[in-house]
KEGU-53936 format. One line per 5 residues: number of its first residue (from 0); their letters; for each residue z, y, x of C-alpha. Coordinates in nm, 4 decimals, padded with zeros to 6 digits, always signed. Layout:
NUM) A) Z:Y:X  ...
***
This chain:
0) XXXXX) +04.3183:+12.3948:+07.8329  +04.6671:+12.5089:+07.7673  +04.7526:+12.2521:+07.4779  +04.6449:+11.8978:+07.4412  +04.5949:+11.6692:+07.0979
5) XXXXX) +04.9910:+11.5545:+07.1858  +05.0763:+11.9575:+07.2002  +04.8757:+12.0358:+06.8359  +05.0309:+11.7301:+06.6836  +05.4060:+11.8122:+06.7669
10) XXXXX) +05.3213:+12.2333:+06.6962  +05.2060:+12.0963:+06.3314  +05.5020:+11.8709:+06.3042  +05.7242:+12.1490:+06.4603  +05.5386:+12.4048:+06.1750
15) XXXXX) +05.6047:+12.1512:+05.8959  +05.9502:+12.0910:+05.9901  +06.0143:+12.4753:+05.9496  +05.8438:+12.5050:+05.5938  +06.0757:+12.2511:+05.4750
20) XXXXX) +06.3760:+12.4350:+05.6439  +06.2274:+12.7259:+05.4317  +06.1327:+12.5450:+05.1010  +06.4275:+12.3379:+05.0577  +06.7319:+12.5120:+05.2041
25) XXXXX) +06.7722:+12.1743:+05.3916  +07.0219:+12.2960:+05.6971  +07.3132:+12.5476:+05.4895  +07.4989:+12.6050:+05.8200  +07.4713:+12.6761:+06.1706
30) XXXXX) +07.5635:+12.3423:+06.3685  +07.6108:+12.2759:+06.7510  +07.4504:+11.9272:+06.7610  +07.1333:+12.0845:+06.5705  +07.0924:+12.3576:+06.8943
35) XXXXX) +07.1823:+12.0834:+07.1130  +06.9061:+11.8800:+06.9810  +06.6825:+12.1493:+06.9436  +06.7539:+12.2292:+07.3016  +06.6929:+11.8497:+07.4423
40) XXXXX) +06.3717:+11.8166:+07.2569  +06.2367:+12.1577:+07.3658  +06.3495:+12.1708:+07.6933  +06.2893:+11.8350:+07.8341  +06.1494:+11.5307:+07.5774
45) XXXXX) +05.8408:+11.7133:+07.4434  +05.7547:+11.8438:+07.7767  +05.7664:+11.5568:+07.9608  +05.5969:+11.3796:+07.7145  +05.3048:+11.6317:+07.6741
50) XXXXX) +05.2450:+11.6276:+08.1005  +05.2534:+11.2172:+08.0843  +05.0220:+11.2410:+07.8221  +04.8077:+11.4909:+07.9939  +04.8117:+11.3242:+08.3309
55) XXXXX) +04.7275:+10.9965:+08.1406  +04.3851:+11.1217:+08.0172  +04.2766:+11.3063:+08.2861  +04.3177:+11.0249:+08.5752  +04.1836:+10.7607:+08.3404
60) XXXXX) +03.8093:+10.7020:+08.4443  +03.8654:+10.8752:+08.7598  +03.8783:+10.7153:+09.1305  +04.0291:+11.0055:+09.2763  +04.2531:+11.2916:+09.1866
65) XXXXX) +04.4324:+11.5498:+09.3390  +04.7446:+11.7617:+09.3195  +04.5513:+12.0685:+09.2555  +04.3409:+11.8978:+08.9884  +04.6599:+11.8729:+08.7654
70) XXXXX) +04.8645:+12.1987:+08.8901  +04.8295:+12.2895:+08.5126  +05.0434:+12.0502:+08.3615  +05.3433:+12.2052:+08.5246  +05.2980:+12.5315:+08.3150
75) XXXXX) +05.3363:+12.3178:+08.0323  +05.7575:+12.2917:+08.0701  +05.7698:+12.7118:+08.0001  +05.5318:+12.6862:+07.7339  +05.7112:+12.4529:+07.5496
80) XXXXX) +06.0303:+12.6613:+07.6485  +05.9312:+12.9312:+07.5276  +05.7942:+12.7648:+07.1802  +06.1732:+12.6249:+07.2055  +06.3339:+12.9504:+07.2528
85) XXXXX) +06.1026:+13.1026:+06.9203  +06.2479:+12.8293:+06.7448  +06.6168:+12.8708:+06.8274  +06.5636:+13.2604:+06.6965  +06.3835:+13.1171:+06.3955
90) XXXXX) +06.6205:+12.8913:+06.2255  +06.9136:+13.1550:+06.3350  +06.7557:+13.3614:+06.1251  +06.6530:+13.1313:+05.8412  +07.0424:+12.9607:+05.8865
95) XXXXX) +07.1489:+13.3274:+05.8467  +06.9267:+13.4552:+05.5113  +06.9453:+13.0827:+05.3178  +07.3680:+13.0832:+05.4534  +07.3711:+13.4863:+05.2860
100) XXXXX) +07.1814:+13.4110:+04.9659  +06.8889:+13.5927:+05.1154  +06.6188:+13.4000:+05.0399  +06.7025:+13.3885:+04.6225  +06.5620:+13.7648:+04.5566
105) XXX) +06.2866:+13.7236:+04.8118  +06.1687:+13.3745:+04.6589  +06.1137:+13.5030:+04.2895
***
């Protein structure tokens, strides 16, 4: 399985987060520390958090595990990389439409 329950839960908090961008107009310009955080929660928290999690309920109940039973969980840091990178283009875009007025004609 390529995504766990800690992989769905963040994706729906990650798809929430972007409806709000949407519905509210909540960021009005592009800002450094946003990407940065973007970037550190992407590219290292959320990963790390979803292979801990992972590696937690697979080796709990079991005497003995393996390397090659949990080769897997290392695909999980370019998944999440890539879900990262989707989001940088995303809220460039939505920075750059709610930043030009775009989003007024399309909305009505």
């Amino acid at each position: 399985m390529i995504f766990g329950l800690f992989d769905y839960i963040i994706l729906t908090i990650v798809f929430i987060f972007n409806i709000g961008i949407w519905k509210y107009k909540i960021i009005k310009k592009r800002n450094w520390i946003l990407y940065l955080i973007a970037f550190l929660l992407f590219g290292l928290v959320i990963p790390f958090f979803a292979v801990y999690f992972e590696v937690q309920k697979v080796i709990k109940g079991q005497p003995f595990v393996d390397n090659f039973t949990l080769l897997y969980t290392y695909f999980r840091f370019p998944i999440w990389w890539i879900i990262g990178v989707s989001e940088f283009i995303f809220l460039k875009i939505l920075i750059k439409k709610i930043k030009s007025g775009g989003f007024e004609e399309t909305a009505r």
